[in-house]
N, C-alpha and C positions, 0 to 999 in steps of 0.2 A: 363381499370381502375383496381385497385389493390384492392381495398376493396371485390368487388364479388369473385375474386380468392382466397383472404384468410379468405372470410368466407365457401366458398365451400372447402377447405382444412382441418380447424380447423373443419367444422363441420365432415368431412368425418373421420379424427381421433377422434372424440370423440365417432361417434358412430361408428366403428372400435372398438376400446377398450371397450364398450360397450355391443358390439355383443360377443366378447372375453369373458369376464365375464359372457354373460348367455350362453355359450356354453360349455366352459369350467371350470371354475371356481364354478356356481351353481352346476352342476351335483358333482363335487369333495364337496363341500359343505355339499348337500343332501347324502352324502356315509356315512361322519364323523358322529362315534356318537356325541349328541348335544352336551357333553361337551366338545369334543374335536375341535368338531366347534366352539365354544366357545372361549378358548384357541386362534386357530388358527386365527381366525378374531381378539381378542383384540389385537394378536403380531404383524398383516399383514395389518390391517383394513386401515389406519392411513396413510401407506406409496404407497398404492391405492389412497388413497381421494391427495395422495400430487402431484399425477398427475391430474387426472380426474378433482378436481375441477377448478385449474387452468386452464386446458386446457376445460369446459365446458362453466366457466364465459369466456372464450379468445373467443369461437365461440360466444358468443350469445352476447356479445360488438362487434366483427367484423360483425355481421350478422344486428344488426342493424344500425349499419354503413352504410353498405352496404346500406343498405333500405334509410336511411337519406340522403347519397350523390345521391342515384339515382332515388328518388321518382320522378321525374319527365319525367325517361323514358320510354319507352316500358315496360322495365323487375322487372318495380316496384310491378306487385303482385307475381312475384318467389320472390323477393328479402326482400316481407313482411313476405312470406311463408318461408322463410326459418331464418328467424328472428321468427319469432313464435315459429316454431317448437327449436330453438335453448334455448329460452327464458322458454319453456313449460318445457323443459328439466332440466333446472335450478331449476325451482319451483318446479315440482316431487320430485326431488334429496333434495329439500330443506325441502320441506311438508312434503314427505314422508319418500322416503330412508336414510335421514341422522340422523333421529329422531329412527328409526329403529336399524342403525349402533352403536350407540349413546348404545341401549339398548343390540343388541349385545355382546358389549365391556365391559360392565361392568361386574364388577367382582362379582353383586349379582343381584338376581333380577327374572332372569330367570328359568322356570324347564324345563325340557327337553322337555316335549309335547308344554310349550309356546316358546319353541326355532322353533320347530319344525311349529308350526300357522305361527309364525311371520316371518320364511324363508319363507314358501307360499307365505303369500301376501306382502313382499317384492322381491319376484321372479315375482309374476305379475306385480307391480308394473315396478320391473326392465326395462321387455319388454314393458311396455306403454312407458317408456323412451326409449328404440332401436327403438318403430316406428316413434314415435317425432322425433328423430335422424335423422331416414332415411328420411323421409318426409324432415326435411330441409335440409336435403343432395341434394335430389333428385333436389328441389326448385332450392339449392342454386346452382350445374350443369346448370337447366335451365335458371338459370339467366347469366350464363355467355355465350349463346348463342343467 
């Protein structure tokens, strides 16, 4: 079947670019003083989100695909599990992280110590989204065996 391959794909590059982001990217973040983070996420923010979201709603459409065409096999709770996890990712990014970025970007609003809270707990946040990821990664691997 084709559907568990490319929800196991799509999800493994979202949270791939994902992981990239809290590895690489936070830490350069967390360096910049805050207005300059500032700055650099309302120049950068935008053309991040023009990958990631496409390609977050693509895994979590093929992930519950996946689940819908093969609910009736074996490998239907990998293939719910990683539609979950695909699905949970979306809403984070939606509830939390985008509403975040959102206040990032603007051009008032923010002082340096609330730049500074608000990178925290969208850094935490971030990583609830990298286990969600992995977890339906992992899932969605097991379902294709």
């Amino acid at each position: 079947m084709v559907a568990p391959r490319v929800s196991a794909l799509l999800l493994g590059l979202v949270t791939g670019a994902m992981l990239f982001i809290a590895v690489a990217l936070v830490p350069f973040w967390r360096a910049l003083p805050p207005a300059e983070f500032r700055a650099w996420f309302a120049a950068n923010v935008f053309q991040i989100g023009a990958l990631m979201f496409p390609l977050g709603v693509a895994a979590a459409i093929a992930s519950a695909t996946s689940f819908v065409l093969g609910r009736r096999l074996p490998s239907r709770t990998w293939r719910l599990t990683a539609a979950a996890g695909a699905v949970a990712v979306v809403i984070v990014t939606l509830a939390v992280n985008e509403p975040a970025n959102v206040r990032f970007a603007a051009s008032d609003g923010l002082g340096d110590d609330d730049t500074r809270a608000l990178l925290a707990w969208w850094t935490t946040w971030h990583w609830v989204r990298v286990g969600l990821g992995l977890g339906g990664f992992y899932a969605a691997l097991r379902a294709l065996g």
